[in-house]
N, CA, C and O atoms as CSV, one atom per row, in Angstrom:
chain,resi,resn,atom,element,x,y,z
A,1,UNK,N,N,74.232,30.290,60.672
A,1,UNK,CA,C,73.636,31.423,60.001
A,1,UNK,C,C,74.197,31.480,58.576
A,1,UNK,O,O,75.349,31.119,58.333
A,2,UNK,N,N,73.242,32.006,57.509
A,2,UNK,CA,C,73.777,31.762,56.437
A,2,UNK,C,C,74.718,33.200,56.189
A,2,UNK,O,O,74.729,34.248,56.835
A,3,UNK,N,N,75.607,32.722,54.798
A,3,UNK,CA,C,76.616,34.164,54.545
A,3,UNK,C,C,75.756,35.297,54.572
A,3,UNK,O,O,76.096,36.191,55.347
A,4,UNK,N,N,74.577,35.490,53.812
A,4,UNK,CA,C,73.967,36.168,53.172
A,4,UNK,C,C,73.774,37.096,54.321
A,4,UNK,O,O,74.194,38.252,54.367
A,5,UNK,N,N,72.901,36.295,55.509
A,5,UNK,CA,C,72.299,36.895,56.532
A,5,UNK,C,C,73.576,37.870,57.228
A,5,UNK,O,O,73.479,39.049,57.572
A,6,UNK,N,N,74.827,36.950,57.316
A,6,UNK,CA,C,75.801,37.451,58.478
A,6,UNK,C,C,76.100,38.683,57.237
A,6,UNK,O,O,76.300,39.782,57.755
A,7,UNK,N,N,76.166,38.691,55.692
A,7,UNK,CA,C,76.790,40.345,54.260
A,7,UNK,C,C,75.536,41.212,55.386
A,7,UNK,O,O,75.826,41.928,56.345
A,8,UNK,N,N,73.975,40.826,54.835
A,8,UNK,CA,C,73.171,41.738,55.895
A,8,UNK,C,C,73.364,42.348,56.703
A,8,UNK,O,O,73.133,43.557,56.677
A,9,UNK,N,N,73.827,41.765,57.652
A,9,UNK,CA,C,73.529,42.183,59.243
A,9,UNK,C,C,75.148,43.343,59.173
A,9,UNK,O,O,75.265,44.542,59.425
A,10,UNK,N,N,75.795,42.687,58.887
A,10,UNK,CA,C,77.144,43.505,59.228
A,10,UNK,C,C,76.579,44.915,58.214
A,10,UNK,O,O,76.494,45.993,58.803
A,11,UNK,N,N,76.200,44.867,56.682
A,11,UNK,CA,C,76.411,45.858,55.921
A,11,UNK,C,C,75.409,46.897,56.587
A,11,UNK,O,O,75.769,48.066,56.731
A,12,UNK,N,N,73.898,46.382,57.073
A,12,UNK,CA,C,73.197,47.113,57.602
A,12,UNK,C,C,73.823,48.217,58.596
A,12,UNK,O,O,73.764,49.434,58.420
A,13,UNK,N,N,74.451,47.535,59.703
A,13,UNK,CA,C,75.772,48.358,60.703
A,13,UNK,C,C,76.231,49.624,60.173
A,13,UNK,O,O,76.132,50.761,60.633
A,14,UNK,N,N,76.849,49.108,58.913
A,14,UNK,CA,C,77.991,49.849,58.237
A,14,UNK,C,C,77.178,51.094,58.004
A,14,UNK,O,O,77.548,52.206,58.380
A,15,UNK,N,N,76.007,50.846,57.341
A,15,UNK,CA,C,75.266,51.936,56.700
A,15,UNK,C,C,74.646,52.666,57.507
A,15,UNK,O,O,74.403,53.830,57.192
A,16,UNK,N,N,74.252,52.154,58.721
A,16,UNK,CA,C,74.009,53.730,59.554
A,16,UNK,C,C,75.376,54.437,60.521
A,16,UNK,O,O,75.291,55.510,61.118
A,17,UNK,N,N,76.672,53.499,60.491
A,17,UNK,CA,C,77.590,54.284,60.735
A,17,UNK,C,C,78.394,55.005,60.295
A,17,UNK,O,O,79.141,55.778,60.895
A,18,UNK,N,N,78.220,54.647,58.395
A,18,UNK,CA,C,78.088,56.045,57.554
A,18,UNK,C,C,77.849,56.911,57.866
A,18,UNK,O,O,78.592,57.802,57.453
A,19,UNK,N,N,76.696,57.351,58.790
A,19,UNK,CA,C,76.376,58.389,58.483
A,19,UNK,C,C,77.189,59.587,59.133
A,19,UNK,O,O,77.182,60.760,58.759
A,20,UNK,N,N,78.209,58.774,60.669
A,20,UNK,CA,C,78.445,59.623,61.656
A,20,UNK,C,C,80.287,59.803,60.955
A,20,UNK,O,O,80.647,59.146,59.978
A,21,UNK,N,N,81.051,60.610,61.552
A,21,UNK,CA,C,82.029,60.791,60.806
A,21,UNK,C,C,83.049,60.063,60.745
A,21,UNK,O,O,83.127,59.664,61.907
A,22,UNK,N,N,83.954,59.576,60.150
A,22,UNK,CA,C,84.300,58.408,59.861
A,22,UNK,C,C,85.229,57.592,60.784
A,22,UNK,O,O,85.152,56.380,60.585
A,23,UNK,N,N,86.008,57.942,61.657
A,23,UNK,CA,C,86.394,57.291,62.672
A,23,UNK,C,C,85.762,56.874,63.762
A,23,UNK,O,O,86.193,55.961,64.466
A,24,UNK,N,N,84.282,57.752,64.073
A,24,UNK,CA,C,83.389,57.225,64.834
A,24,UNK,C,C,82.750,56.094,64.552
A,24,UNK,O,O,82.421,55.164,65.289
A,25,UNK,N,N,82.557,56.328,63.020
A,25,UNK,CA,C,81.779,55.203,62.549
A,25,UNK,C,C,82.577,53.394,62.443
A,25,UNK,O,O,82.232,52.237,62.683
A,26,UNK,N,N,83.647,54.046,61.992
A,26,UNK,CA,C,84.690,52.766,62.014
A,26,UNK,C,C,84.788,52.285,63.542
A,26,UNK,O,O,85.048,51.101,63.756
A,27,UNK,N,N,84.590,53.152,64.587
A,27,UNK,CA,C,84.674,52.238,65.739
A,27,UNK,C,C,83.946,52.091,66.241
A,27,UNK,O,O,83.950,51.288,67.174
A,28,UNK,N,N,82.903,52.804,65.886
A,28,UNK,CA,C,81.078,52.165,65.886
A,28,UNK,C,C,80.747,50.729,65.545
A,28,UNK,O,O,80.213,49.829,66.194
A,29,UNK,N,N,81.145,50.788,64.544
A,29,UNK,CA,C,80.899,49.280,63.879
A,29,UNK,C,C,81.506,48.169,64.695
A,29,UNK,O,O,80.935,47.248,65.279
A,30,UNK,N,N,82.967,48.494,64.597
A,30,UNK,CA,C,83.705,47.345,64.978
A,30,UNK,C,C,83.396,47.428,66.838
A,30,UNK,O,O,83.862,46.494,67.490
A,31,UNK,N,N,82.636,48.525,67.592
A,31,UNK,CA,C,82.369,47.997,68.538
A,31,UNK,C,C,81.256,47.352,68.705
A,31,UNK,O,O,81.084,46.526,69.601
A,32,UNK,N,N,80.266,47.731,67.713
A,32,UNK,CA,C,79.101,46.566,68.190
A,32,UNK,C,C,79.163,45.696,67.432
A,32,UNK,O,O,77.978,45.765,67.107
A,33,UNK,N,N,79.626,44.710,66.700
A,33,UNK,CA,C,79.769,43.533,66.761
A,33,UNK,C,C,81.269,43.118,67.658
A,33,UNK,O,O,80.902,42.010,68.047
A,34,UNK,N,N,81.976,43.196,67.943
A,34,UNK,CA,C,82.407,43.019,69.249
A,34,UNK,C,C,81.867,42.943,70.479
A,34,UNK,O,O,82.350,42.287,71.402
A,35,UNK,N,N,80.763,43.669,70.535
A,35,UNK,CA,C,80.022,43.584,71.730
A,35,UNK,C,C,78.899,42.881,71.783
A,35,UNK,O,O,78.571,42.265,72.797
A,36,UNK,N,N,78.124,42.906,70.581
A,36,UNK,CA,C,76.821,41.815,70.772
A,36,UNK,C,C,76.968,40.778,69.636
A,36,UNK,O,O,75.921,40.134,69.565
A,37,UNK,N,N,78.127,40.266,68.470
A,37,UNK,CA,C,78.092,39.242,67.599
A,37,UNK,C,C,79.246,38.203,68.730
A,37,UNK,O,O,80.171,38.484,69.492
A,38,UNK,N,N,78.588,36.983,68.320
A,38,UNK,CA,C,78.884,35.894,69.456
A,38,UNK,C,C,80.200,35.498,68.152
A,38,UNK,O,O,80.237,35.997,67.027
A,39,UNK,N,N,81.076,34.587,68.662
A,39,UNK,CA,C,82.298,34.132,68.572
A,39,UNK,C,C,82.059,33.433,66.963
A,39,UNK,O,O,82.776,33.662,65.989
A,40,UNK,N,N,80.909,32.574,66.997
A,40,UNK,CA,C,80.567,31.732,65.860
A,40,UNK,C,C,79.908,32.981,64.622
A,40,UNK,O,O,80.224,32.864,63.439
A,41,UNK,N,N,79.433,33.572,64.866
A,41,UNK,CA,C,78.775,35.081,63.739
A,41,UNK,C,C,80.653,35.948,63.309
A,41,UNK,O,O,81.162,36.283,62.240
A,42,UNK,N,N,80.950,35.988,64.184
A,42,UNK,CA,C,82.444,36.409,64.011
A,42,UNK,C,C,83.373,35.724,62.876
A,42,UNK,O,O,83.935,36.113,61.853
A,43,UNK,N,N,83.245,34.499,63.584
A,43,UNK,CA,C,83.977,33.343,62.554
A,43,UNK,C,C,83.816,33.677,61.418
A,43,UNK,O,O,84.689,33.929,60.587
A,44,UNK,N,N,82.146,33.716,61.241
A,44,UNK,CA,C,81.959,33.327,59.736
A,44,UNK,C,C,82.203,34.798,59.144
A,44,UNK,O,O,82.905,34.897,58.138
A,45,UNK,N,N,81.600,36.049,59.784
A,45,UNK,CA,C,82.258,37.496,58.901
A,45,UNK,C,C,83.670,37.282,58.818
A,45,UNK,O,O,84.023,37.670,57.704
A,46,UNK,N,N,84.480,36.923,59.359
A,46,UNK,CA,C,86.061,37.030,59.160
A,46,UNK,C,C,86.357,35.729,57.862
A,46,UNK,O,O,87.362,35.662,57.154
A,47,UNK,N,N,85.502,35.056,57.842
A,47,UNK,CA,C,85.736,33.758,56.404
A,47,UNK,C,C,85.215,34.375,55.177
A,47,UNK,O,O,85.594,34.099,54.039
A,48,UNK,N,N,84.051,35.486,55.590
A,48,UNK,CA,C,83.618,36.138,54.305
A,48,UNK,C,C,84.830,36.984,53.821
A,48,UNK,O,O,85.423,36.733,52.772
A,49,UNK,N,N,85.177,38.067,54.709
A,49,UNK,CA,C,86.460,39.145,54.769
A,49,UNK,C,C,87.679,38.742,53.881
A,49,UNK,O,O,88.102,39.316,52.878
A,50,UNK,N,N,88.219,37.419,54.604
A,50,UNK,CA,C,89.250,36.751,54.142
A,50,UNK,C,C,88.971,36.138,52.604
A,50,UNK,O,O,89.704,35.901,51.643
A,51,UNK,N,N,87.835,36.033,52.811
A,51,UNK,CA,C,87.738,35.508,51.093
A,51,UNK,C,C,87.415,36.766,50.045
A,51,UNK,O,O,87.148,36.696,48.845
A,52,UNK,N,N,87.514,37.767,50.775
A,52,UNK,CA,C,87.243,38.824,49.533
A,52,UNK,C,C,86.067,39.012,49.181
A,52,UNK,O,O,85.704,39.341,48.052
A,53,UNK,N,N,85.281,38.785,50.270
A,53,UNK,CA,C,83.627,39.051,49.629
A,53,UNK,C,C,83.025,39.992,49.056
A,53,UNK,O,O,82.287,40.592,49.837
A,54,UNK,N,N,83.019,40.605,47.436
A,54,UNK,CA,C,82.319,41.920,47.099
A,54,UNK,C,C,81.047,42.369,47.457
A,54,UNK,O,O,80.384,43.108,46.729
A,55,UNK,N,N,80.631,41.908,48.674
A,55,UNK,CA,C,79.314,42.333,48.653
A,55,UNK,C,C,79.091,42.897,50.014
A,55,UNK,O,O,77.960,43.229,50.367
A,56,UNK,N,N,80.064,43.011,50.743
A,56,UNK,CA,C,80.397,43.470,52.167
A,56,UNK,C,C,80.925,45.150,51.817
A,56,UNK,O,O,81.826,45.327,50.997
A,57,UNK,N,N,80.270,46.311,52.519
A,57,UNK,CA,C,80.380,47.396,52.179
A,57,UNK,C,C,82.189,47.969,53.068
A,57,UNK,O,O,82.677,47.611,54.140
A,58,UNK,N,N,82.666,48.865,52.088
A,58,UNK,CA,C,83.544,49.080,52.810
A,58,UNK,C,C,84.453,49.496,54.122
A,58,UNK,O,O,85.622,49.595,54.496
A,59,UNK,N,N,83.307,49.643,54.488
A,59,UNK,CA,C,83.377,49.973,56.250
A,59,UNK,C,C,83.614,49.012,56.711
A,59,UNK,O,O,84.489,49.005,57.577
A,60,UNK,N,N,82.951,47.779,56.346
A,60,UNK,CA,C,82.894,46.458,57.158
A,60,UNK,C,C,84.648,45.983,57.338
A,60,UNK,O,O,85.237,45.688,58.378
A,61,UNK,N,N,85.160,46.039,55.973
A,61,UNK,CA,C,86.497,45.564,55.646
A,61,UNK,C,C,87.593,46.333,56.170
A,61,UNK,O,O,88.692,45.928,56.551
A,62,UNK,N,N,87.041,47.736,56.126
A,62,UNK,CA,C,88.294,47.943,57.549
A,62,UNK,C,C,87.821,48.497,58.585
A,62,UNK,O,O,88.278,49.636,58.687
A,63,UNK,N,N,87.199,48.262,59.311
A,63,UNK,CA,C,86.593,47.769,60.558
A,63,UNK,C,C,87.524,46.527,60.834
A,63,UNK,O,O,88.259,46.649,61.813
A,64,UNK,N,N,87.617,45.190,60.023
A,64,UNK,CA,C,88.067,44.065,60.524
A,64,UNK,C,C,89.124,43.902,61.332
A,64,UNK,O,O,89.229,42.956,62.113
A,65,UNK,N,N,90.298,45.167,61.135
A,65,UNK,CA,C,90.929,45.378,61.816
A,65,UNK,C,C,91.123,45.319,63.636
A,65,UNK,O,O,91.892,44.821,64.458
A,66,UNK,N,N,89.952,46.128,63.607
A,66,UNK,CA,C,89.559,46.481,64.791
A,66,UNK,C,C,87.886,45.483,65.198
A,66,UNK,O,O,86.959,45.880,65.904
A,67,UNK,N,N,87.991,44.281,64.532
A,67,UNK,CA,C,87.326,43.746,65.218
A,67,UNK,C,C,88.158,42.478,65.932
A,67,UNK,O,O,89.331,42.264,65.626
A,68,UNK,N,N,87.360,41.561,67.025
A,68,UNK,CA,C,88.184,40.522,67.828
A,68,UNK,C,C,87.757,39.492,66.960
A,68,UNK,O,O,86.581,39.131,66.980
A,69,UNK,N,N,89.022,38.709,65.797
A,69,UNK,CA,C,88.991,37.456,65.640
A,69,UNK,C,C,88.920,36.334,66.792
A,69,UNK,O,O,89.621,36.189,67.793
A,70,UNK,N,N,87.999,35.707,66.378
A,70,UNK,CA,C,87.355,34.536,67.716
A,70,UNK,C,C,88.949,33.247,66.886
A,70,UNK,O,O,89.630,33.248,65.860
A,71,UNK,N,N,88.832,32.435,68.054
A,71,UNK,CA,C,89.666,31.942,67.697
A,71,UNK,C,C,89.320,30.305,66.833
A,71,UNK,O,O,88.479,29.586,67.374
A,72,UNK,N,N,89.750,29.983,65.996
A,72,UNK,CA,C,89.218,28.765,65.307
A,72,UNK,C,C,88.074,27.798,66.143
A,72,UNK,O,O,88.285,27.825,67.355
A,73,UNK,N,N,87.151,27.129,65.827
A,73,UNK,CA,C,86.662,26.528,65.807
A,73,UNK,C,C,87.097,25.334,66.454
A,73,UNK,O,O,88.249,25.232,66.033
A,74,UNK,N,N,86.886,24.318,67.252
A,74,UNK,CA,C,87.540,23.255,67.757
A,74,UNK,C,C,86.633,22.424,66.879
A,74,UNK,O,O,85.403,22.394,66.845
A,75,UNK,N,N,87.700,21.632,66.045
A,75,UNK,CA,C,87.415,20.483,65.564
A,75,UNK,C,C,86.440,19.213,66.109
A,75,UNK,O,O,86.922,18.813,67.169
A,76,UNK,N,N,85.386,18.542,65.791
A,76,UNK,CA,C,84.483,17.632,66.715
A,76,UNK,C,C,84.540,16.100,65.977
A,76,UNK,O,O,83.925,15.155,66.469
């Protein structure tokens, strides 16, 4: 999946869990992609995160906290 799609999909999240009050929303977020983003969609939001991506809304970034880093990739 490209970055763009995975800034999308997560910022979309963020922005309707804006709306609810802010600890709900922070564990709003970080529970549904925990619950329905697969291990490899994970990967790559946590490579965006780690690199400082300005285009990821701020919810997303601390959310990360409280989301489950998948664990590296096995080398092929």
């Amino acid at each position: 999946m490209s970055a763009d799609k995975i800034v999308r999909m997560a910022n979309q999240i963020a922005l309707f869990m804006e709306s609810k009050p802010h600890a709900e929303g922070l564990a709003g977020l970080a529970g549904h992609i925990n619950d329905f983003w697969e291990p490899r969609m994970r990967r790559q939001l946590f490579a965006l995160i780690d690199a400082g991506n300005p285009d990821l809304r701020a919810l997303v970034m601390e959310a990360a906290a409280a989301i489950r880093r998948p664990t590296p990739e096995p080398a092929h």
